[in-house]
Backbone as a ProteinNet text record, in pm:
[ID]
protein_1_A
[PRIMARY]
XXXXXXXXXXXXXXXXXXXXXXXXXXXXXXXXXXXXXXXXXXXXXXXXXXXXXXXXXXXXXXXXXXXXXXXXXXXXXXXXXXXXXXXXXXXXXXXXXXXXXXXXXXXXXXXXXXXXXXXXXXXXXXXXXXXXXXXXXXXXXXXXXXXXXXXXXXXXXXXXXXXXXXXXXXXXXXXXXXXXXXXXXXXXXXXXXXXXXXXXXXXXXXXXXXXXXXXXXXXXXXXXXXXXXXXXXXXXXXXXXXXXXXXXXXXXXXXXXXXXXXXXXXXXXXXXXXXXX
[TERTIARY]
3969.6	3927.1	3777.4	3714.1	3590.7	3544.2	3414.4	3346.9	3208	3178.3	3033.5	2992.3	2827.8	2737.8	2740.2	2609	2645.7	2579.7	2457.8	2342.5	2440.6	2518.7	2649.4	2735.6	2773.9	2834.1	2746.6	2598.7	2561.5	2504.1	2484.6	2457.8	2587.1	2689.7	2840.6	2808.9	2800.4	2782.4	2676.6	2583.3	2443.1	2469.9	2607.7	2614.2	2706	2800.3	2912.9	2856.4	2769.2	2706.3	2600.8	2551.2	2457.7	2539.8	2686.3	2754.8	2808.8	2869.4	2905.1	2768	2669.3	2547.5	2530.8	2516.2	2533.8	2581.5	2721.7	2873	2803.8	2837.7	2724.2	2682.1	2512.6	2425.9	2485.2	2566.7	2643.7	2664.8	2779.6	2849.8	2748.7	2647.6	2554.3	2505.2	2413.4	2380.9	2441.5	2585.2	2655.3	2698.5	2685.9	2715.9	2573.6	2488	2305	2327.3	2431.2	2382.2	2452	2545.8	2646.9	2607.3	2659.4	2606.3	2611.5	2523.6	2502.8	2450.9	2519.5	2482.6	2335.4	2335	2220.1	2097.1	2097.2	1981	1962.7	2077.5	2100.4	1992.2	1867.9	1773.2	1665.7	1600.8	1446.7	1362.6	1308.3	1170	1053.5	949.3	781.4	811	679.5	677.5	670.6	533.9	531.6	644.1	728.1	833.5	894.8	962.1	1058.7	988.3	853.1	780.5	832.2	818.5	815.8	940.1	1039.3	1198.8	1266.6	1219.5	1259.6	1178.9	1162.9	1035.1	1031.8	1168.6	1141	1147.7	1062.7	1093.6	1194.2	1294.7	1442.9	1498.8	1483	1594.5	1463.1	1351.5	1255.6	1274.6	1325.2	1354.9	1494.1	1572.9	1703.7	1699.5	1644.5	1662.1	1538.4	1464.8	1374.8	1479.1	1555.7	1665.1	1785.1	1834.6	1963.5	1892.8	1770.5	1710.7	1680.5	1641.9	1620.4	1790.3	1911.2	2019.7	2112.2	2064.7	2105.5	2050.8	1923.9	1804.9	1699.9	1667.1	1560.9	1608.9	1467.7	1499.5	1560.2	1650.8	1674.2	1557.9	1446.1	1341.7	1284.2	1305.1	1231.8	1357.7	1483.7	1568.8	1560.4	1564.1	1555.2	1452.8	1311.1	1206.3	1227.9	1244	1332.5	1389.3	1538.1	1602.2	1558.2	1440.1	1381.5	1299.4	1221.6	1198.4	1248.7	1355.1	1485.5	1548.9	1551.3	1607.7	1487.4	1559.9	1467.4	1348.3	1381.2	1244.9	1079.9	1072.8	917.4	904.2	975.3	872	933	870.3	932.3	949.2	951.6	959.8	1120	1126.4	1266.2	1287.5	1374.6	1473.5	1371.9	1330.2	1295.3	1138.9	1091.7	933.9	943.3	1002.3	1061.6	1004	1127.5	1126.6	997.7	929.1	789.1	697.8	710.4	550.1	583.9	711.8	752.9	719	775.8	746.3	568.4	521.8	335.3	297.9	339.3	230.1	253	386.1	408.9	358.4	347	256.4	93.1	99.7	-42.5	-100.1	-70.8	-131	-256.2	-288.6	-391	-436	-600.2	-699.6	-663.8	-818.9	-831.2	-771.2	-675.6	-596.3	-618.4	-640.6	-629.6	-542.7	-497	-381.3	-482.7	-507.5	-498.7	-411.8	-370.3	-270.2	-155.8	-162.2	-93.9	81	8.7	198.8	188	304.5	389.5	383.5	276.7	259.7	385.7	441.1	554.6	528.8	439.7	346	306.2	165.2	108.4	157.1	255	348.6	384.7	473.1	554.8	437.5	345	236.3	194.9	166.6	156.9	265	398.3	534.6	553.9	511.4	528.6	424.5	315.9	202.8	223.7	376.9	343.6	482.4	536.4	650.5	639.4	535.5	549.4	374.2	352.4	227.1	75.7	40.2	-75.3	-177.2	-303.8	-366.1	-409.8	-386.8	-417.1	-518.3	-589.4	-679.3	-636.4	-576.8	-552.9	-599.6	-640.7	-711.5	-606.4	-659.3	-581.4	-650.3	-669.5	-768.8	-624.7	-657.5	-586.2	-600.3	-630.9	-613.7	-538.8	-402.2	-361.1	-292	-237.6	-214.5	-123.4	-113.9	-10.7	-28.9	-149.7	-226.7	-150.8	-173.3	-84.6	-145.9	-100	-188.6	-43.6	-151.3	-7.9	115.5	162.8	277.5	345.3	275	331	361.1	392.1	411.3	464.8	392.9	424.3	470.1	531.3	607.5	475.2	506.4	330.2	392	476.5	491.7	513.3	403.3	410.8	288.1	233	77	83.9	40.8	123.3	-33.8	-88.7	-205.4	-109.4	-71.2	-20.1	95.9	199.1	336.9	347.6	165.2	162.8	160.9	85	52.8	234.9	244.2	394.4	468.9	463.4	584.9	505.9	348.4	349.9	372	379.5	413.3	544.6	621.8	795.2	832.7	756.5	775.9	656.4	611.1	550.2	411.1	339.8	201.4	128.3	-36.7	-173.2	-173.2	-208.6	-310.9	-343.4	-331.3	-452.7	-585.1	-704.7	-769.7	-772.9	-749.2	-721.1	-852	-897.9	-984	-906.8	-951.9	-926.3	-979.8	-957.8	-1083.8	-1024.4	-1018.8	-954.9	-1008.9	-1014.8	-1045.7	-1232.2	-1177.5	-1335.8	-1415.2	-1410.5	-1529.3	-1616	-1735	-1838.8	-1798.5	-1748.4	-1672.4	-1586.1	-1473.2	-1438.8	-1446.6	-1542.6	-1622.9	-1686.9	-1781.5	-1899	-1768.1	-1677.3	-1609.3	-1544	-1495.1	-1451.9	-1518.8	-1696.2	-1737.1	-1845.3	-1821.8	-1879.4	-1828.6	-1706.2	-1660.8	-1613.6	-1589.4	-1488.1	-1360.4	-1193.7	-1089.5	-999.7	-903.5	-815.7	-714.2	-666.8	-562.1	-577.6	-543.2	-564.8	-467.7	-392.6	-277.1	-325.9	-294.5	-375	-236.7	-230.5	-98.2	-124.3	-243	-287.8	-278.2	-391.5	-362.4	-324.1	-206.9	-192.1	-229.9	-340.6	-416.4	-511.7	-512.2	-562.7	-717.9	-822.2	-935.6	-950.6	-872.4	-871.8	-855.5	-706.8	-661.5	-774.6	-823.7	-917.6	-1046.1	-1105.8	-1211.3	-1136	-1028.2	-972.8	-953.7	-941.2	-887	-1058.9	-1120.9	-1311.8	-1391.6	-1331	-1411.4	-1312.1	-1224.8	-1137.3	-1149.2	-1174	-1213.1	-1292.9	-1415.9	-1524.9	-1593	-1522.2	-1504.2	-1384.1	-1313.8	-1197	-1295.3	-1233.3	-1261.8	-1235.6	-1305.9	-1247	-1131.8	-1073.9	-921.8	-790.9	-861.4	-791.1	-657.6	-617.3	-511.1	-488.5	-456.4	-418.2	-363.5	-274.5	-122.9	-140.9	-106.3	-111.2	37	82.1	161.1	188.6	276	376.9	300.8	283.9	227.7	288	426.2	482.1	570.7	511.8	577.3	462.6	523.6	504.3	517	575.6	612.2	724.3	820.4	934.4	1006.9	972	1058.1	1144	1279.8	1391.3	1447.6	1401.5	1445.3	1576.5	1628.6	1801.2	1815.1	1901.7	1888.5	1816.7	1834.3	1768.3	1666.3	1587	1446.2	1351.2	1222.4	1136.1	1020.2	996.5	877.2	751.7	737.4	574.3	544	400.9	338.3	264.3	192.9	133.4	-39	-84.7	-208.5	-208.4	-135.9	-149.7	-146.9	-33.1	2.6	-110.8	-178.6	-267.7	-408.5	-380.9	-515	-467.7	-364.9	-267.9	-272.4	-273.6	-273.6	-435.6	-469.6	-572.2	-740	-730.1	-829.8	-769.2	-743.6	-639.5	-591.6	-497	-442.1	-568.5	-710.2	-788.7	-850	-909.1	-1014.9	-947.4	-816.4	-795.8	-620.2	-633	-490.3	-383.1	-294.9	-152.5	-105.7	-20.4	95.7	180.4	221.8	355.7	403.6	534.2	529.5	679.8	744.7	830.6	834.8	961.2	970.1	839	840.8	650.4	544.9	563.7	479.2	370.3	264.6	192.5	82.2	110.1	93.1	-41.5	-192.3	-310.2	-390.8	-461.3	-526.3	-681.3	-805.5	-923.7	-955.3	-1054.2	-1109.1	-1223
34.1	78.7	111.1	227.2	282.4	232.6	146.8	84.2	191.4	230.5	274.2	199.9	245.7	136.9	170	86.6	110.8	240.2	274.6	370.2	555.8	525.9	609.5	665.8	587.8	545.4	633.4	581.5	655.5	778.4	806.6	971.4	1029.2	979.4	1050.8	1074.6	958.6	956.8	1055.3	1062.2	1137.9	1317.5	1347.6	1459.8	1516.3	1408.5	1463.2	1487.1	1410.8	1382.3	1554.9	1543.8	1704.4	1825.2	1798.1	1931.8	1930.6	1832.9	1849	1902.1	1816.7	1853.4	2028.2	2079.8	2238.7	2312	2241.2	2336.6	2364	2234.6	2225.7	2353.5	2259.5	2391	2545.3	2570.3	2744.3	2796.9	2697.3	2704.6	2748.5	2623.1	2634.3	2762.4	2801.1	2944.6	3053.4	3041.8	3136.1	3173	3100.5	3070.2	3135.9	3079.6	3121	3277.5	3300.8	3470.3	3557.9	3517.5	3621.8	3712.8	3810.8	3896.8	3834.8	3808.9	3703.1	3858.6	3881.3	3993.4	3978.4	3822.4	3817.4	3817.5	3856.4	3846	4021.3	4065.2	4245.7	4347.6	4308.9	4356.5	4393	4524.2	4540.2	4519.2	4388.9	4346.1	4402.7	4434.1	4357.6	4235.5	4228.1	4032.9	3990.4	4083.8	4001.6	3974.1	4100	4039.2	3991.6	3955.2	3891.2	3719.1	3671.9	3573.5	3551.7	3635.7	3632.7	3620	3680	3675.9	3527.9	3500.9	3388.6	3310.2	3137.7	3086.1	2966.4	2927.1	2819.1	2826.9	2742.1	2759.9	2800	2749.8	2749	2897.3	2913.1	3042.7	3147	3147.8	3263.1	3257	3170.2	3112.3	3208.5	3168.8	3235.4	3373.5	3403.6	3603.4	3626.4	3592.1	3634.4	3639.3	3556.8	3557.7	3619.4	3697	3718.1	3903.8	3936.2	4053.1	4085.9	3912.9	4037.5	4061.4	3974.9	4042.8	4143.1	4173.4	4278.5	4434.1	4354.4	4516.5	4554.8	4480.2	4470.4	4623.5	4703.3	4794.1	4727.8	4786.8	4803.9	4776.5	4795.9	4774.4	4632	4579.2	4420.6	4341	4367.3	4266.6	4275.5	4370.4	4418.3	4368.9	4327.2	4240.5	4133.3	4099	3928	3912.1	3986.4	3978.2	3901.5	4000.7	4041.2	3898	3829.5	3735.4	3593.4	3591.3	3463.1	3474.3	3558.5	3592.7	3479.6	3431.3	3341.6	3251.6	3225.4	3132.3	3215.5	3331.3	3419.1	3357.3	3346.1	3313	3179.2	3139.4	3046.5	3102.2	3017.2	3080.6	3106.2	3184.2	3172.5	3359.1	3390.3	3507.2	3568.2	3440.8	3465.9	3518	3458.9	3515.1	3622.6	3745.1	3837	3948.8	3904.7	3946.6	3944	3823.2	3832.9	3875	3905.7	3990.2	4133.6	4188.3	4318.9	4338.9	4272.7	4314.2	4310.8	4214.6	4225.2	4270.8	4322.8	4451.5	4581.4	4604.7	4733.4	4741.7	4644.8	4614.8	4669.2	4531.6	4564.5	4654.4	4688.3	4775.6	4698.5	4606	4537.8	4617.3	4634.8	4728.1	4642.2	4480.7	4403.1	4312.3	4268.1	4118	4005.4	3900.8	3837.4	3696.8	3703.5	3572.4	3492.6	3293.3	3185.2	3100.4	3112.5	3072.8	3164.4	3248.7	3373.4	3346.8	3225.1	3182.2	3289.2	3341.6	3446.2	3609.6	3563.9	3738.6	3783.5	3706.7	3738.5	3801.6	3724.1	3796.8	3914.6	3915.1	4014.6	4143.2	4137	4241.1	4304.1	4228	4239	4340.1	4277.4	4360.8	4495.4	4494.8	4663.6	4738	4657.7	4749.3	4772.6	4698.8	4760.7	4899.9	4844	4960.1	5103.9	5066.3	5194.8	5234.8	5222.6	5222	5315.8	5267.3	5280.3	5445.1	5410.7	5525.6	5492.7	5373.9	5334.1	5268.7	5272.6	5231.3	5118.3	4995.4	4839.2	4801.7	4703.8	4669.6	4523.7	4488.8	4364.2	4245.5	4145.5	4026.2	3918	3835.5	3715.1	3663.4	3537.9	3424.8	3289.7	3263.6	3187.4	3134.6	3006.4	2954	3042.8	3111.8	3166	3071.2	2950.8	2860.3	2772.9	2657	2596.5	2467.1	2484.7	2377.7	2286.7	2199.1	2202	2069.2	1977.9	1883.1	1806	1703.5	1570.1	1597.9	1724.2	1734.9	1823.8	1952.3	2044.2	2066.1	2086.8	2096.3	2217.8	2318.6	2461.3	2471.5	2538.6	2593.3	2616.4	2594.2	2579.8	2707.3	2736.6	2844.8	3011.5	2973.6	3172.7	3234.1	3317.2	3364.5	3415.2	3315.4	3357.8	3490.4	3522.1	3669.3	3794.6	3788.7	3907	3911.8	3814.7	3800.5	3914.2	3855.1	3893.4	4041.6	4088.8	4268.1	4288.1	4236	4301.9	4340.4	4264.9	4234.2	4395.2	4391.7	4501	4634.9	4659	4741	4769.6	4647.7	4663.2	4771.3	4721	4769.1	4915.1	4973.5	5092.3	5105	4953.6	4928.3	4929.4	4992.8	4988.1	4822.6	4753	4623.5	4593.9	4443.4	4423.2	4370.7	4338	4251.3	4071.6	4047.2	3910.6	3836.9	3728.5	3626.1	3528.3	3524.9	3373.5	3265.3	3205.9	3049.4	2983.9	2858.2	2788.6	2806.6	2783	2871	2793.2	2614.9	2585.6	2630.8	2676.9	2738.8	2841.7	2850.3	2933.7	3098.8	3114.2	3225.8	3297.5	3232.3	3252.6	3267.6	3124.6	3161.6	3253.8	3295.9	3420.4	3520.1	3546.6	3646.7	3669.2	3565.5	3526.6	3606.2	3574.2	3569.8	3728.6	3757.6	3930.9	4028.3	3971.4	4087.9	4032.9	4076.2	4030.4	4049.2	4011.6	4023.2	4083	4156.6	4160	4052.3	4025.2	3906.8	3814.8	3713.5	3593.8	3468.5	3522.1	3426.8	3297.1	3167.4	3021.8	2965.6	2958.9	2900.9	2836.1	2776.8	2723.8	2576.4	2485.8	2321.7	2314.9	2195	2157.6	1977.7	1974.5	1843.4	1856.8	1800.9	1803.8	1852.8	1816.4	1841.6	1961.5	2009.4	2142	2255	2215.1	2306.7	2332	2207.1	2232.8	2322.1	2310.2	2398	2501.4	2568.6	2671.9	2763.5	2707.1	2691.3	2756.4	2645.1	2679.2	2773.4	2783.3	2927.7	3052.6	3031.3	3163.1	3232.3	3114.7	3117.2	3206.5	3176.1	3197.6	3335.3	3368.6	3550.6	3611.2	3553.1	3653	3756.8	3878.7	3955.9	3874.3	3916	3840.6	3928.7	3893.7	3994.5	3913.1	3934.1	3933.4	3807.8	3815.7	3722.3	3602.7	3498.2	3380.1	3332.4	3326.8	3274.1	3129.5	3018.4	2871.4	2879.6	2838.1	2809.7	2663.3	2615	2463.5	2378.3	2465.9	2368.3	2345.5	2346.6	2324.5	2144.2	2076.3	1948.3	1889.2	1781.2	1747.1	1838.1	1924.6	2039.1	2032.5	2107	2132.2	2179.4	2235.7	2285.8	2206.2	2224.1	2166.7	2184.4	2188.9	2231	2287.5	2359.4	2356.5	2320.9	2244.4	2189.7	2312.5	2463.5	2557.1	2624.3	2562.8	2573.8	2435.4	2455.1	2347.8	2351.6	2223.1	2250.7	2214.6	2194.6	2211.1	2104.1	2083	1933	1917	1772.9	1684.9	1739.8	1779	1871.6	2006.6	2072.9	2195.2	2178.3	2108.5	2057.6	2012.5	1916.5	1831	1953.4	2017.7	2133.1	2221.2	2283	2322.1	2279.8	2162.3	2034.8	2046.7	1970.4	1937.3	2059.6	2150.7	2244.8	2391.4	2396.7	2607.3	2585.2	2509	2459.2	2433.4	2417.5	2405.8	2516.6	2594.9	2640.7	2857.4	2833.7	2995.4	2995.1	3122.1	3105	3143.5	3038.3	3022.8	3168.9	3190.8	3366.5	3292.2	3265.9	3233.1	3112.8	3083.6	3055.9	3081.4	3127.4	3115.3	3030.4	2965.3	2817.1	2770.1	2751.4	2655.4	2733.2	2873.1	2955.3	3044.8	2953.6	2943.2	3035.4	3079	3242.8	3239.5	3299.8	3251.4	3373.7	3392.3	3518.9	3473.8	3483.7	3456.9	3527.6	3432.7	3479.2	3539.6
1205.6	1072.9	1075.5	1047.1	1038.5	890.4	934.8	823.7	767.9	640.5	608.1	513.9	521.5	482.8	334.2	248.9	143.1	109.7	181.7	167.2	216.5	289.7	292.5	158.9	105.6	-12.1	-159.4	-144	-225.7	-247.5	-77.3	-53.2	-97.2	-106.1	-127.1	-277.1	-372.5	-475.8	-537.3	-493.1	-556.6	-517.4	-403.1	-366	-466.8	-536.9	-619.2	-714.1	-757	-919.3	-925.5	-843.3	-775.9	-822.6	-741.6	-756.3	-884.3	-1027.7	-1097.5	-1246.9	-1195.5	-1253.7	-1230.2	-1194.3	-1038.8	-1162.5	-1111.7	-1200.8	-1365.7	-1394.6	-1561.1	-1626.2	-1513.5	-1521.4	-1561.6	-1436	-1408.3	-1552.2	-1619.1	-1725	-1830.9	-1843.7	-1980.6	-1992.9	-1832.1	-1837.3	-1899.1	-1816.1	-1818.7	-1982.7	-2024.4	-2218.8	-2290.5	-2205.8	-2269.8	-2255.9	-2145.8	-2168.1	-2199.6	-2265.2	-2288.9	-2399	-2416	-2597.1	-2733.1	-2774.7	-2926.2	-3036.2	-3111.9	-3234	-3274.7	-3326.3	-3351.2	-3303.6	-3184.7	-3068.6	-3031.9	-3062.2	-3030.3	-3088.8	-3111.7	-3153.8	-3063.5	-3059.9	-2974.5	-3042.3	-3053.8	-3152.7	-3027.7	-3106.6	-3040.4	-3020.6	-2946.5	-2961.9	-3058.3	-3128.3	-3261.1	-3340.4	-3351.3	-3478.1	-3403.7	-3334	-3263.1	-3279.2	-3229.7	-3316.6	-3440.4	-3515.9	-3691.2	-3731.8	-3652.4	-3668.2	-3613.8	-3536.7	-3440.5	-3486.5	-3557.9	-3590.1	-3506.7	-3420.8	-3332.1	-3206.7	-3078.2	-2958.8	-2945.3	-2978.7	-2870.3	-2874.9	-3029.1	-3058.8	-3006	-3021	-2972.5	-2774.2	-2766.5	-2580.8	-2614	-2640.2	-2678.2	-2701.5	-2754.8	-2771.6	-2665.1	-2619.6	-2496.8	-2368.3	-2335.3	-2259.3	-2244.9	-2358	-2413.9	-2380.8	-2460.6	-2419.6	-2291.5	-2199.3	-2039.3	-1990.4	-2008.3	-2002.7	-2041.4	-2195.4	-2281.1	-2300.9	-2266.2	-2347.4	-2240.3	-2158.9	-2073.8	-1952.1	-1962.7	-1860.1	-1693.1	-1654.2	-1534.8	-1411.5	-1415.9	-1321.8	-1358.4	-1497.4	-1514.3	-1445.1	-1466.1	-1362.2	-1224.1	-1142.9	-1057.1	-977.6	-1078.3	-1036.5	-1036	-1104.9	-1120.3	-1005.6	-1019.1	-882.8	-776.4	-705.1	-594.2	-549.8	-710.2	-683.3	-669	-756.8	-725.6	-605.6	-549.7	-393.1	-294.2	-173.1	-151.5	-190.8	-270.8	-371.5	-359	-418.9	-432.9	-522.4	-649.8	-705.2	-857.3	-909.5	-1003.2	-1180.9	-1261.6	-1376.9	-1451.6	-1561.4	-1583.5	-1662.3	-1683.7	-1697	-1827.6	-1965.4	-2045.5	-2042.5	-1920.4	-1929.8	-1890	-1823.4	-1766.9	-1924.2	-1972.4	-2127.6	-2172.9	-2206.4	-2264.8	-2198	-2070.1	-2040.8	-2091.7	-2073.6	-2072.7	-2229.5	-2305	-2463.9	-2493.7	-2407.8	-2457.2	-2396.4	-2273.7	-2228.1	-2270.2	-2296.7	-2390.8	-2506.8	-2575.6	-2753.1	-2682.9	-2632.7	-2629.4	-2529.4	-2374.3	-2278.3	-2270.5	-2194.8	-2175.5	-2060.9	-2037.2	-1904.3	-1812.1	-1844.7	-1765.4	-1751.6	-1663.9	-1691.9	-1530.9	-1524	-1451	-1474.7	-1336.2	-1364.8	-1247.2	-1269	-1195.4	-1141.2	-1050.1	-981.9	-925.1	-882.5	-807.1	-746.4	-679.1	-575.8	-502.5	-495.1	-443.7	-523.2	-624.6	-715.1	-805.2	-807.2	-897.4	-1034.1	-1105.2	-1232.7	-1215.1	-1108.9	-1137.3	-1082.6	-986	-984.1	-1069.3	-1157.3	-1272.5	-1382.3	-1408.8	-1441.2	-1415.9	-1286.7	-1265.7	-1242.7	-1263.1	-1288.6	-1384.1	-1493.7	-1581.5	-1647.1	-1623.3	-1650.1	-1591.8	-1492.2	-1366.7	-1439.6	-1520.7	-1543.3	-1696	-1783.1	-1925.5	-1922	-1794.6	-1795.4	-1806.9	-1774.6	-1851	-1723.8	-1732.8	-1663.6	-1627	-1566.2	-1563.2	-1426.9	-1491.2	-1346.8	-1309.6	-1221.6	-1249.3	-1087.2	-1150.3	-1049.3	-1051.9	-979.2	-859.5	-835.3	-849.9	-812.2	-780.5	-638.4	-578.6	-473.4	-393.9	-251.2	-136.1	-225.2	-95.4	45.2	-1.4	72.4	-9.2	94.9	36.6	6	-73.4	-116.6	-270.2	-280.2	-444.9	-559	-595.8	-701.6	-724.4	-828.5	-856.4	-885.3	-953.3	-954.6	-884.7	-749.3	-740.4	-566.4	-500.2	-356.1	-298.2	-240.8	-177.5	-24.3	-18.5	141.1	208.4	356.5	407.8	571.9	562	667.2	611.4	492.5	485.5	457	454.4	462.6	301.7	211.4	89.8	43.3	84	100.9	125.4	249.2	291.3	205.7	181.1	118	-26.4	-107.1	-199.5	-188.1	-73.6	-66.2	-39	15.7	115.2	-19	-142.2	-238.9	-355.5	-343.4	-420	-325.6	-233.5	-101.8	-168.9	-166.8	-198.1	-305.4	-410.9	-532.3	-548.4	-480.2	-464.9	-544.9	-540.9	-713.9	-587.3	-614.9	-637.1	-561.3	-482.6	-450.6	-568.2	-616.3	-699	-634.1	-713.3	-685.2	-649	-540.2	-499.4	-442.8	-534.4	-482	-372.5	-266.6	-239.1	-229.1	-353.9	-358.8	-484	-493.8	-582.9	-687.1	-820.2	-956.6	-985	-890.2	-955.6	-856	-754.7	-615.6	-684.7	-655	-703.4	-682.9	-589.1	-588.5	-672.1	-759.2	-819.5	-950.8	-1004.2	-1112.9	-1134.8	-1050.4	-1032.8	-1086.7	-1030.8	-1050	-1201.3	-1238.7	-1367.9	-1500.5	-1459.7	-1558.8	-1572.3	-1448.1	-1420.2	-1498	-1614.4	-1650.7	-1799.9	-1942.8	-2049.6	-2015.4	-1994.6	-1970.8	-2110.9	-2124.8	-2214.3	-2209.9	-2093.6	-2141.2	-2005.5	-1991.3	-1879.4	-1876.2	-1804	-1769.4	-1627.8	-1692.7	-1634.5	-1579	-1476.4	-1385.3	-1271.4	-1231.2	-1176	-1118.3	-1112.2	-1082.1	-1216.2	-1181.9	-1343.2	-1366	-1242	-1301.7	-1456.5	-1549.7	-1643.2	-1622.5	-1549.6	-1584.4	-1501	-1367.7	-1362.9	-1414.7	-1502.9	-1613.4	-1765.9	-1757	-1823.1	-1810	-1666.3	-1692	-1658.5	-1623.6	-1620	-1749.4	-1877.6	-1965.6	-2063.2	-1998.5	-2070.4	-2054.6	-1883.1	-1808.2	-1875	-1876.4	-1896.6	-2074.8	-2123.8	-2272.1	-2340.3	-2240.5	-2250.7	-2222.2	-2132.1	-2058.2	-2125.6	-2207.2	-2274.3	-2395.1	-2425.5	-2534.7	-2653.8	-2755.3	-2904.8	-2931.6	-2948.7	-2974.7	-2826.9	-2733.8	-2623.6	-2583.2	-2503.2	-2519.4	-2379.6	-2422.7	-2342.6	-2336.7	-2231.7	-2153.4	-2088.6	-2135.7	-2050.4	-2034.7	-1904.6	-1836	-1824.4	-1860	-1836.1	-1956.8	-2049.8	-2159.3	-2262.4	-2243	-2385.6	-2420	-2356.9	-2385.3	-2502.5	-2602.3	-2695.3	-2831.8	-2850.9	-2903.6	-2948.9	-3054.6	-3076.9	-2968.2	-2890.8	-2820.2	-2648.5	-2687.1	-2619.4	-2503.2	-2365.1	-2306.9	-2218.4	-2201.6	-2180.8	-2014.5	-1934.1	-1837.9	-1724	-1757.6	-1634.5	-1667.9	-1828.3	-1808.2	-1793.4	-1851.1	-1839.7	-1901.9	-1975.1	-2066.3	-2009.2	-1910.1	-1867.7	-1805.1	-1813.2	-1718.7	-1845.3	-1760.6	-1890.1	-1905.6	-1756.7	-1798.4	-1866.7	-1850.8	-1923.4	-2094.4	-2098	-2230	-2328.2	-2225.4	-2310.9	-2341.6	-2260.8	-2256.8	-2406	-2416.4	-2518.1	-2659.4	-2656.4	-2799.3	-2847.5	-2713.1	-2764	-2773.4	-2724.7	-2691.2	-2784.6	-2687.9	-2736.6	-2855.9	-2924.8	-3077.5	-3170.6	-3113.4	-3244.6	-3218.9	-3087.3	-3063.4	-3074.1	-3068.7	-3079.1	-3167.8	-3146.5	-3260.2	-3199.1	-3222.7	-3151.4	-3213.4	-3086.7	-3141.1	-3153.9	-3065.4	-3047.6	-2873.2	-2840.2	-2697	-2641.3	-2540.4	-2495.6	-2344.7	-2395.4	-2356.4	-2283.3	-2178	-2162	-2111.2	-2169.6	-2169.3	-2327.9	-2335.8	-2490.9	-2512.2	-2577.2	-2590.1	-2726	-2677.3	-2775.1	-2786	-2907	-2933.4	-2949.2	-2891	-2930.1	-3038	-3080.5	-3233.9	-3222.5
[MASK]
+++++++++++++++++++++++++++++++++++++++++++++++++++++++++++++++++++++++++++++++++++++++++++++++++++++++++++++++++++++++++++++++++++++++++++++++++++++++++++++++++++++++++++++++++++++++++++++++++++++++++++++++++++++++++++++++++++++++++++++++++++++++++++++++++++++++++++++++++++++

């Protein structure tokens, strides 16, 4: 008689519990996306904000639109990046960059924290897509460096990865720093210019995110717009098991800073969406 241990036993256990969790998941999705009437609308952001007044359901028709309404080239990007793990994020932010860069057509935009370029791709596809002219920056390590909550693949030249992926998709290079957001390098760069919009995806240790958050503030246009990334916990909003509401630094940067100091638009799911004054 073949005996196993108990530590046997519960790898069995934690593999079943995995795959029925899995299945779940499939299902819930698969329900999140089917055609809902009431979602069958092409808002702006804004009204779609104004129409939608809570996380979930504004998460909900941001999602339901990149499956329903969303041009052919924003999935296609998506795609490209859920294919071997490029890049992270969910179906619905897809949707919301596409609706605010068409509203608005932002010049200057820079994103902190790059990854794999999945964003700022997405960015000059769309600009290259709708006719419009965009300049867009990258400030990033470029490595596979990461912080208390985050841990990156350390066998890919995530520099070149990023050119290769706008290569793919037929965009302009952007401008890419490589230096972590607090290095003098990058600051200098930050602040050489006013930005139209500035997406912060960066460390999500609190006092990094913070001066990320101060510097970026501070060089935005009055008008211009600001994207925090993983900041939506302590908030109404609910997460459904295949999204996620954020970390506890971004958040707290969110609450406590951006919520007094500029004016909330709007956010889809833990992505919080701010207009300087």
């Amino acid at each position: 008689m073949k005996f196993y241990s108990k530590n046997y036993f519960i790898k069995k256990i934690s593999y079943v519990v995995k795959q029925v969790l899995g299945i779940k998941t499939k299902f819930l999705l698969s329900r999140y996306s089917r055609f809902q009437s009431e979602f069958d609308r092409d808002y702006t952001l804004n009204s779609a904000i104004v129409n939608f007044h809570s996380r979930n359901k504004l998460h909900a028709y941001m999602h339901h639109y990149f499956y329903h309404n969303c041009p052919y080239y924003i999935q296609k990007h998506r795609k490209y990046f859920r294919a071997e793990n490029r890049g992270f994020g969910e179906d619905a932010l897809h949707s919301m960059w596409y609706l605010l860069f068409r509203e608005i057509q932002p010049k200057h935009c820079l994103e902190i924290g790059v990854y794999r370029g999945q964003v700022i791709s997405l960015w000059a596809l769309i600009a290259k897509e709708n006719g419009y002219n965009i300049e867009i920056s990258g400030i990033s390590p470029f490595s596979s460096i990461g912080d208390s909550v985050s841990t990156y693949m350390r066998d890919i030249d995530y520099y070149e990865d990023v050119l290769a992926s706008f290569k793919y998709f037929d965009l302009s290079p952007p401008n890419l720093v490589k230096a972590l957001s607090t290095d003098k390098e990058a600051i200098s760069y930050i602040s050489e210019q006013e930005w139209d919009l500035i997406y912060i995806d960066g460390s999500h240790d609190f006092e990094t995110a913070l001066a990320d958050y101060q510097l970026c503030h501070k060089y935005l246009k009055v008008g211009g717009i600001l994207i925090l990334d993983d900041a939506s916990l302590w908030t109404d909003y609910i997460p459904l098991p295949f999204s996620f509401g954020g970390h506890p630094g971004p958040s707290k940067v969110a609450r406590e800073y951006a919520e007094k100091e500029m004016r909330f638009i709007g956010a889809v799911g833990h992505n919080n969406i701010y207009k300087k004054l």
